[in-house]
C-alpha positions in Angstrom: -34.4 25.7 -62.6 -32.7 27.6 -60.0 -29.5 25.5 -58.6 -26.3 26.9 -57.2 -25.0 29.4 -54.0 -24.1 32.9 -54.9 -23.0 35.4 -51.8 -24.1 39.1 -52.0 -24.1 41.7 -49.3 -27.6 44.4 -48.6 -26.4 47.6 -49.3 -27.2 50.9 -46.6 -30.8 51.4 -48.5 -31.0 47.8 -47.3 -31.3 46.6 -51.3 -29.4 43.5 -52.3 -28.2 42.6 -55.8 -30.0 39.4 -56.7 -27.6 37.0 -58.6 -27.6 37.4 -62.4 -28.1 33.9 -63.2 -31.4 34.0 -61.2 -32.7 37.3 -62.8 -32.4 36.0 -66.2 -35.1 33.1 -65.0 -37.2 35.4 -62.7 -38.6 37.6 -65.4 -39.0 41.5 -64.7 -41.4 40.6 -61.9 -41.2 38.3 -59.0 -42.1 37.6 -55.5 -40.4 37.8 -52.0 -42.0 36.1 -48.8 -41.2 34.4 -45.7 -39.5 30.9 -46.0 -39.3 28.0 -43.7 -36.5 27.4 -41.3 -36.1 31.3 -41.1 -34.9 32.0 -44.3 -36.3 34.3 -47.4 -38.5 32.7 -50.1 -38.3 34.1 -53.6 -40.6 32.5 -56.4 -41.0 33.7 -60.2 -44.6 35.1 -61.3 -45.7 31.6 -62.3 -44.2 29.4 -59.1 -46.3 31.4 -57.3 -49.2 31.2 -58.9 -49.2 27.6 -58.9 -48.5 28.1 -54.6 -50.7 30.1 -53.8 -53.3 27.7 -55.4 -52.7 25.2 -53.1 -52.6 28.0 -50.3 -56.1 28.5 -51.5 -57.0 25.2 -51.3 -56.6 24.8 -48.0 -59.3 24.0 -45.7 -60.4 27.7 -44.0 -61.9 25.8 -41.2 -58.9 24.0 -40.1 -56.8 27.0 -37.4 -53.2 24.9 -39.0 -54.4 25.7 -42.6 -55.1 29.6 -41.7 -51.8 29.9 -39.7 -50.1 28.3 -42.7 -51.5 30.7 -45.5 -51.2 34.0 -42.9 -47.7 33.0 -42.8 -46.8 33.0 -46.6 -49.2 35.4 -47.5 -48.9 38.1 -44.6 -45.0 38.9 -45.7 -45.2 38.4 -49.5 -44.1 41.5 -51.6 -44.1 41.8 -55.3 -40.7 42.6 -56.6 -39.1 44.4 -59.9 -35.5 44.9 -59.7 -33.7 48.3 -60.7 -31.4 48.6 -63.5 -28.4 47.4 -61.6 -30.7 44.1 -60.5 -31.2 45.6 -56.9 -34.1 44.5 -54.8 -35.4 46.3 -51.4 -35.7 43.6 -49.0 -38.2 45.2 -46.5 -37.7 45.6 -42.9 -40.4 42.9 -41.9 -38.6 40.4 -44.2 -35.0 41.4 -42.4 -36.1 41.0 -38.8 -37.5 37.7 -39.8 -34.9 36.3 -41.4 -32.3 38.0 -39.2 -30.6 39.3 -42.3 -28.3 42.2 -41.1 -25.5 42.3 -43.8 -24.3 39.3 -45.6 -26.9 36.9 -47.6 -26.8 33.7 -49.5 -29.1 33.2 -52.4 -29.6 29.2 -52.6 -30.9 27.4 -55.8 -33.5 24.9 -55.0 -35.5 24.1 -58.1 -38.3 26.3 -58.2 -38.1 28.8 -55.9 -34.9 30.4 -54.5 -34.1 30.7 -50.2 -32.6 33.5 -49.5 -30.6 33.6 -45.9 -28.4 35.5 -43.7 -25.1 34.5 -43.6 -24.7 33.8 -40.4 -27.9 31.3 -40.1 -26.8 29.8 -43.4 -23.3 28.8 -41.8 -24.9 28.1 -38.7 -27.3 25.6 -40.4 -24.5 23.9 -42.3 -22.5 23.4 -39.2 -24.7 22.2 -37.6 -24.5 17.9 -37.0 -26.4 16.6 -39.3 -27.3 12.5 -39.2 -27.0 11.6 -43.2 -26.9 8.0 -42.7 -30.6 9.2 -40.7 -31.5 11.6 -43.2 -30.6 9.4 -46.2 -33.0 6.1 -44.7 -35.7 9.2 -44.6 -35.4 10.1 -47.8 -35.9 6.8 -48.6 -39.1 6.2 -47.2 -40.0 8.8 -49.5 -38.6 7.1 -52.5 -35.9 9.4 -53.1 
């Protein structure tokens, strides 16, 4: 289970060191896509097996389905860290994301978001509603 927040910076080859506790659980292979809200995506071998099932399972006649899997799909690279636990995030994956410098690697169960620092601050800055968000959550029995 990935949990925690761990800062790192890309170096100039553009690589980033990806957190040592999250190595240790994503094996020697792994892989890097596009994320919701604008941040990175990172799911061990078997995570992403078990997504990109349900990607295939999607209807191929609905245009929402298609745009959905193109999304994921389209920017997913397979990774293997150097010896020093370095990945290349590509150039595709830093415009997206807006990664320039600074990065946050976020925990979140099975899969790990990786952001820019400034979006990440940006996002937790921003006003959030918890007495709304918490009667949401609700409604979905959390």
């Amino acid at each position: 289970m990935f949990i925690g927040e761990y800062q790192h910076s890309l170096d100039d080859k553009y690589r980033v060191t990806v957190p040592s506790k999250y190595r240790e659980q994503l094996g020697e292979k792994f892989v890097l896509t596009k994320g919701l809200d604008g941040c990175l995506f990172i799911y061990p071998l078997n995570e992403w097996t078990i997504f990109e099932q349900k990607l295939k399972s999607l209807p191929l006649t609905n245009i929402n389905a298609r745009k959905f899997v193109r999304f994921f799909l389209s920017g997913a690279i397979e990774c293997s860290p150097d010896k020093q636990g370095r990945i290349l995030i590509p150039n595709s994956l830093r415009v997206y994301s807006e990664i320039e410098k600074d990065i946050v690697f976020i925990g979140m169960s099975n899969r790990i978001e990786v952001w820019s620092q400034m979006k990440w601050d940006s996002y937790n800055n921003e006003a959030l509603d918890m007495e709304l968000l918490a009667s949401q959550m609700e409604e979905l029995g959390i």
